[in-house]
C-alpha positions as a Markdown table, in Angstrom:
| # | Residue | x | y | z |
|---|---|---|---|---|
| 1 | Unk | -33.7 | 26.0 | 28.5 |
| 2 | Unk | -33.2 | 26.4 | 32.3 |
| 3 | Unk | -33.5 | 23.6 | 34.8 |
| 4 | Unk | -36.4 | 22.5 | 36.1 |
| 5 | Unk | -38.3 | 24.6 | 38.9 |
| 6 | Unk | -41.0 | 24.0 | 41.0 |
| 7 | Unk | -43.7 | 25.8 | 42.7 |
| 8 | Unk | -45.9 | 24.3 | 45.8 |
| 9 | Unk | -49.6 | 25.4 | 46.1 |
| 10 | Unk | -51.7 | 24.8 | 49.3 |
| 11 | Unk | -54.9 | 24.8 | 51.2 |
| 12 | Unk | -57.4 | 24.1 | 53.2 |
| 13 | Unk | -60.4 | 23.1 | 51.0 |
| 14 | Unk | -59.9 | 21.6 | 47.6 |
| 15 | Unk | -61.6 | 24.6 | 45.4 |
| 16 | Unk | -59.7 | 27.3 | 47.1 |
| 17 | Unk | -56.7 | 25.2 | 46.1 |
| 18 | Unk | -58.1 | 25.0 | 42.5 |
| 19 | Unk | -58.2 | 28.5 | 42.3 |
| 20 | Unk | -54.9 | 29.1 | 43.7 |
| 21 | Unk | -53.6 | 26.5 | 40.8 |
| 22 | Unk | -55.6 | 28.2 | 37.8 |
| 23 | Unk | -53.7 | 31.6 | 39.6 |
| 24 | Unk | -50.2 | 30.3 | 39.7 |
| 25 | Unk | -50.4 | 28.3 | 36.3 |
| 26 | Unk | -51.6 | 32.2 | 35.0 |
| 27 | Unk | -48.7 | 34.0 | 36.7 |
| 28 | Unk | -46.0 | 31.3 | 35.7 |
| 29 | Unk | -46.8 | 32.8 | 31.8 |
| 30 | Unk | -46.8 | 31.6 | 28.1 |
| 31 | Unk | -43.1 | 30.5 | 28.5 |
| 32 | Unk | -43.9 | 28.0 | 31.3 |
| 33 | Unk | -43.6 | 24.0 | 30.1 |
| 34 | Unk | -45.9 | 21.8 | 32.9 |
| 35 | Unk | -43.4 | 18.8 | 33.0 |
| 36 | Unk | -45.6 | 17.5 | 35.8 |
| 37 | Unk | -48.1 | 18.4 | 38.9 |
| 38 | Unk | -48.4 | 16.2 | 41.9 |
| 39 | Unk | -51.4 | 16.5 | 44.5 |
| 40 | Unk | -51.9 | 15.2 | 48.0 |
| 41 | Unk | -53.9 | 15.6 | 51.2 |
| 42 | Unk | -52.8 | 15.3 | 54.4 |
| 43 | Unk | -55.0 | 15.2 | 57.4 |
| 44 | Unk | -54.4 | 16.0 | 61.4 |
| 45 | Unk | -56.9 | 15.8 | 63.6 |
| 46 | Unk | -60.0 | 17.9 | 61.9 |
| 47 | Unk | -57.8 | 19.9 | 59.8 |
| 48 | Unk | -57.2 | 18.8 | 56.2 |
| 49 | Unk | -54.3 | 20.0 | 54.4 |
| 50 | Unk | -54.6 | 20.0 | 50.3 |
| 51 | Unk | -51.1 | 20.6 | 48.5 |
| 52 | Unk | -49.7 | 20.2 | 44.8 |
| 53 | Unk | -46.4 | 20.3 | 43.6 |
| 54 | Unk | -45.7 | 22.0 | 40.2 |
| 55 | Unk | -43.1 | 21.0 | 38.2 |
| 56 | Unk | -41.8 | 23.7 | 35.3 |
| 57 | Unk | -39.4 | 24.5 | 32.9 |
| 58 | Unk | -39.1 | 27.9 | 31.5 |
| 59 | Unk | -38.8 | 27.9 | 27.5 |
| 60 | Unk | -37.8 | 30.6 | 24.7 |
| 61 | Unk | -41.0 | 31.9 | 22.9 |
| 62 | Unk | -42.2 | 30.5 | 19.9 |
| 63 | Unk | -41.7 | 33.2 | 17.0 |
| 64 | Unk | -43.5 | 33.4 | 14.1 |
């Protein structure tokens, strides 16, 4: 098993950054293990920033 990775997602409004999680969850694969994911939102001034952290592992394939 490798070490643990991690992958930041951001944006500006919180569907677009649900799309851009279902998207990078999709690209990580089937041999992706979600240890963890953080979210937080960050404003300055009228701009709103909305972020998650991803935290991965990469595993061996399950074989039947």
């Amino acid at each position: 098993m490798d070490e643990v990775r991690f992958r930041v997602v951001t944006a500006s409004d919180p569907d677009l950054l649900q799309q851009r999680l279902e998207r990078a969850m999709a690209e990580l694969g089937r041999d992706a293990v979600f240890v963890d994911v953080k979210f937080d939102v960050a404003a300055s001034g009228e701009h709103v920033v909305y972020a998650a952290l991803i935290v991965y592992k990469r595993v061996e394939p399950w074989k039947d």
